[in-house]
C-alpha positions as CSV (number, residue, x, y, z in Angstrom):
1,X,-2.8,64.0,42.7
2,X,-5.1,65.8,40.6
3,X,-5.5,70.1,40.0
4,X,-8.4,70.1,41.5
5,X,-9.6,72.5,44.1
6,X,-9.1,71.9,48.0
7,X,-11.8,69.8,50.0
8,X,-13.2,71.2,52.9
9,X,-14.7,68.2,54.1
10,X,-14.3,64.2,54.0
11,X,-17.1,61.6,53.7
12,X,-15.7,58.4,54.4
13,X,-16.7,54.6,53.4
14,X,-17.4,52.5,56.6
15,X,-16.4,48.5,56.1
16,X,-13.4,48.1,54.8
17,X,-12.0,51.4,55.5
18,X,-12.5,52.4,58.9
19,X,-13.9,48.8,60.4
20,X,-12.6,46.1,59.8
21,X,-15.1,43.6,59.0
22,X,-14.5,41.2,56.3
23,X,-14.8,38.3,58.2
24,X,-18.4,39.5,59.6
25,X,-19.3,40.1,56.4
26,X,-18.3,37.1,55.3
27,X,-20.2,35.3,58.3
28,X,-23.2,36.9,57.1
29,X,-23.3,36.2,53.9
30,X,-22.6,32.3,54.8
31,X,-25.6,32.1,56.9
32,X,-27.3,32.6,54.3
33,X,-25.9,30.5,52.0
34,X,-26.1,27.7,54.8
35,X,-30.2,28.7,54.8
36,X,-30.5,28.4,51.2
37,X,-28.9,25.1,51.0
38,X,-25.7,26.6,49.1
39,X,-21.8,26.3,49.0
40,X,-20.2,28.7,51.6
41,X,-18.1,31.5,49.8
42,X,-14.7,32.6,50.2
43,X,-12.4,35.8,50.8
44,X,-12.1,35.9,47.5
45,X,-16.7,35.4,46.9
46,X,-17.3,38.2,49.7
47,X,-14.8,40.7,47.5
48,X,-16.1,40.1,44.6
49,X,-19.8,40.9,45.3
50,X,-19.0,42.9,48.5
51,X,-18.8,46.6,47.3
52,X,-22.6,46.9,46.2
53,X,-25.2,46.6,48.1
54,X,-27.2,43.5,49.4
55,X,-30.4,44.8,48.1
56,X,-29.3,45.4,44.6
57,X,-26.8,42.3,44.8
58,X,-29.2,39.6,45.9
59,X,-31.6,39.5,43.3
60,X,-28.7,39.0,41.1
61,X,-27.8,36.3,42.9
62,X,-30.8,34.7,44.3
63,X,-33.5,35.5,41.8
64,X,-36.9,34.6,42.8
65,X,-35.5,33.5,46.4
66,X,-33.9,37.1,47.0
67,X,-36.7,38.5,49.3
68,X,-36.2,35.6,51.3
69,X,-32.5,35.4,51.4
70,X,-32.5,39.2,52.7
71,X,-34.9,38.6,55.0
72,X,-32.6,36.2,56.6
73,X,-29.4,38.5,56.0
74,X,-31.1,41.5,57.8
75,X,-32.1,39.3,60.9
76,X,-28.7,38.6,61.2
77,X,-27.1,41.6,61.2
78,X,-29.9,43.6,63.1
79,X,-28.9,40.9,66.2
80,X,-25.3,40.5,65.4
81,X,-22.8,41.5,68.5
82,X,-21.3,44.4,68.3
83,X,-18.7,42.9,70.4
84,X,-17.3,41.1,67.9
85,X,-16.5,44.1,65.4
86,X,-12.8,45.7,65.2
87,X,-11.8,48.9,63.5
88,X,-8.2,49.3,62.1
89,X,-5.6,50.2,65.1
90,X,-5.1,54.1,63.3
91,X,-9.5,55.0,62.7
92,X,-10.2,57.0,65.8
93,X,-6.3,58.7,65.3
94,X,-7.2,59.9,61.9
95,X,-10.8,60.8,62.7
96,X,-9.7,62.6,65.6
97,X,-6.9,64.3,63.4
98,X,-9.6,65.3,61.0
99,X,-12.3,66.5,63.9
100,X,-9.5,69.2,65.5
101,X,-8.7,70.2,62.1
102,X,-12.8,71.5,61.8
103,X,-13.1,69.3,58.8
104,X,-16.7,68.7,58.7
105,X,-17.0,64.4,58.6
106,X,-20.2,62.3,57.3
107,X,-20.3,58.3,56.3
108,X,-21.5,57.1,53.3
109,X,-21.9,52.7,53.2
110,X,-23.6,50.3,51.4
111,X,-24.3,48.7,54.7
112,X,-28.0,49.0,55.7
113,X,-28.6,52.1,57.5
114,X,-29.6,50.8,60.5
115,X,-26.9,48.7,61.5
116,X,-24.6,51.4,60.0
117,X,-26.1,53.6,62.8
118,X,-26.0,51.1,65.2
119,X,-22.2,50.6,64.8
120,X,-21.6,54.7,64.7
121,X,-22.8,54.6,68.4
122,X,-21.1,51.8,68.9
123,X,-17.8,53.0,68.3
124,X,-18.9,56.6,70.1
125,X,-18.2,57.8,67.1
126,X,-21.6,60.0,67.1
127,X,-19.2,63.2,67.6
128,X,-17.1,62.6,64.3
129,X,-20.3,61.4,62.4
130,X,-23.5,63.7,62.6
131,X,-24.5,62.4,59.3
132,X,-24.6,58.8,58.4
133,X,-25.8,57.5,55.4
134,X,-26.3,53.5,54.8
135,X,-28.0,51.1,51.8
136,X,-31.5,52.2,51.4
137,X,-31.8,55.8,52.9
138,X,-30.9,57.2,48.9
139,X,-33.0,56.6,46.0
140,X,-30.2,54.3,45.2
141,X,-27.0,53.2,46.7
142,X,-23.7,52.9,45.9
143,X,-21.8,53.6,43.3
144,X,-25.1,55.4,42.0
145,X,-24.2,59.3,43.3
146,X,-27.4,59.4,45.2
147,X,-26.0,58.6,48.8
148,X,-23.3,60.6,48.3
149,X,-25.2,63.6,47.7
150,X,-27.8,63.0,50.7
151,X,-24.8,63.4,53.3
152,X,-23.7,66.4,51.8
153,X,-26.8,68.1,51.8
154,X,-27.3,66.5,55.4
155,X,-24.4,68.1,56.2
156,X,-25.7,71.1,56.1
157,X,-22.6,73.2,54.6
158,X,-22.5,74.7,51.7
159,X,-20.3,73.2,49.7
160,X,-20.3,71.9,46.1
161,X,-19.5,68.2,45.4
162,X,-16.4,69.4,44.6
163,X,-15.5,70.3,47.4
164,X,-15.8,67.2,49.4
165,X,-13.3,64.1,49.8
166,X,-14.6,61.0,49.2
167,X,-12.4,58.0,51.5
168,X,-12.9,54.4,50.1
169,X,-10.9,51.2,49.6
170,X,-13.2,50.0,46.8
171,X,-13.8,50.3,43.0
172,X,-17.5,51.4,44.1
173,X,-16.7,54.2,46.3
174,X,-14.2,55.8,43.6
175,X,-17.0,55.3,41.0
176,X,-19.5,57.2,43.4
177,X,-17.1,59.8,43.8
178,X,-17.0,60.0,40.4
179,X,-20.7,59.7,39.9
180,X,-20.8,62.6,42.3
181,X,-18.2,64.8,41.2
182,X,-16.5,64.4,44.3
183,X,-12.5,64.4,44.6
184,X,-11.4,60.7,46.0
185,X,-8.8,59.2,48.4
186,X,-7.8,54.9,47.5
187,X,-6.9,53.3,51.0
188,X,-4.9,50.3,50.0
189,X,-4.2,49.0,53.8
190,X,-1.5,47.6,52.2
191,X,-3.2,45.8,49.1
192,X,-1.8,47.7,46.0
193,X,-4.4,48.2,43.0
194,X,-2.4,49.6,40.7
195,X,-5.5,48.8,38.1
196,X,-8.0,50.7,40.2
197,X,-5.4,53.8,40.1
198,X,-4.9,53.8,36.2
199,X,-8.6,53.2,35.9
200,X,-10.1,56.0,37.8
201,X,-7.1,57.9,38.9
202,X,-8.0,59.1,42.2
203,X,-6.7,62.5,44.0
204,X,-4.8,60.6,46.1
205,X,-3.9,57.6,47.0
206,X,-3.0,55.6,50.8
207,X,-0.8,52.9,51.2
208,X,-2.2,53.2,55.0
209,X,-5.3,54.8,56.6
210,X,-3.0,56.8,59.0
211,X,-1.8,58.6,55.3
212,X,-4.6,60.5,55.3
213,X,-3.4,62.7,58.0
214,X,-0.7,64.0,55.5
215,X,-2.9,64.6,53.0
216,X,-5.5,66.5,55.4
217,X,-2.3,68.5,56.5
218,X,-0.8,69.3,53.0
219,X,-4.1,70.5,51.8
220,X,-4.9,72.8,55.5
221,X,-1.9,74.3,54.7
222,X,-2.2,75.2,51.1
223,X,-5.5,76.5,51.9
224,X,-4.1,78.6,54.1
225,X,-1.2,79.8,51.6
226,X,-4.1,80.5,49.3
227,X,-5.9,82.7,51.5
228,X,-2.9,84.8,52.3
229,X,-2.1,84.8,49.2
């Protein structure tokens, strides 16, 4: 854990890190490979190519066919069933931790806003999330700061970038933390990255999503040794 200076609020990643959904991800991504006539991918495709967004991805990838190929991608997801998504067994515990501690709470994805939004309601999660910010509400998205930024502001606190906790499982969200001069949390759900650690050396660092409710209560109660201090 770094010096820095205590958060007094958490932004957190959505896929990956609250919701499970690597194998809808995956699902989506292979319809449209299956439209474009292409190989399926694997696990090991969707996690390579998964933490940036689709819009900045798939021109890399499809080239002159990328417009169509996202067209087909955001059909899918805009009238996928919500049914099918899961979120890890400890999210609403944590977020519920977080929302009686009055930590102010805002999302940040690389998922298209929309659907991000839709899945927010979804989940009821409207309460814990007044601010929601997907792929193509910012300028740019993820890792680019831009996103990160927009919730803060739409969070309407007045706090410095410095003061917010950025919660991610990828090596793009602790780059936009970075980017942003936010501090960071690594959720490993039980995939150590020790490179990830050495490379950007994050404020702290999760083994489990549920960890975060010590780190939430080590640093309520420094700020409060601070203040009677």
């Amino acid at each position: 854990m770094s010096d820095k200076q205590k958060f007094k609020a958490v932004i957190f990643d959505w896929d990956g890190t609250l919701v499970d959904s690597t194998s809808v991800i995956l699902g989506a991504h292979n319809h449209v490979r299956d439209h474009m006539g292409l190989e399926p991918w694997t696990l090991d495709d969707i996690f390579g190519c998964s933490s940036k967004s689709a819009r900045e991805t798939y021109p890399e990838i499809y080239g002159e066919r990328s417009d169509d190929a996202l067209s087909v991608l955001y059909n899918y997801t805009d009238n996928f069933d919500l049914s099918l998504l899961s979120v890890f067994e400890s999210s609403h515990q944590v977020l519920k931790f977080i929302y009686n501690n009055n930590l102010p709470m805002a999302v940040v994805s690389n998922k298209r806003h929309d659907p991000l939004q839709r899945e927010v309601t979804h989940f009821g999660w409207e309460e814990f999330f007044p601010v929601a910010i997907g792929a193509g509400r910012a300028e740019r998205d993820k890792p680019h700061a831009a996103p990160l930024l927009m919730a803060i502001n739409e969070l309407e606190v007045d706090l410095h970038p410095s003061e917010i906790l950025y919660v991610g499982d990828t090596e793009t969200d602790l780059l936009c933390a970075q980017n942003a001069g936010c501090q960071s949390a690594l959720v490993e759900e039980y995939r150590p990255r020790p490179y990830l650690i050495e490379k950007y050396n994050p404020d702290y660092v999760c083994a489990k999503l549920e960890d975060l409710c010590e780190v939430i209560m080590n640093n309520r109660t420094e700020q409060k040794e601070s203040v009677a201090g």
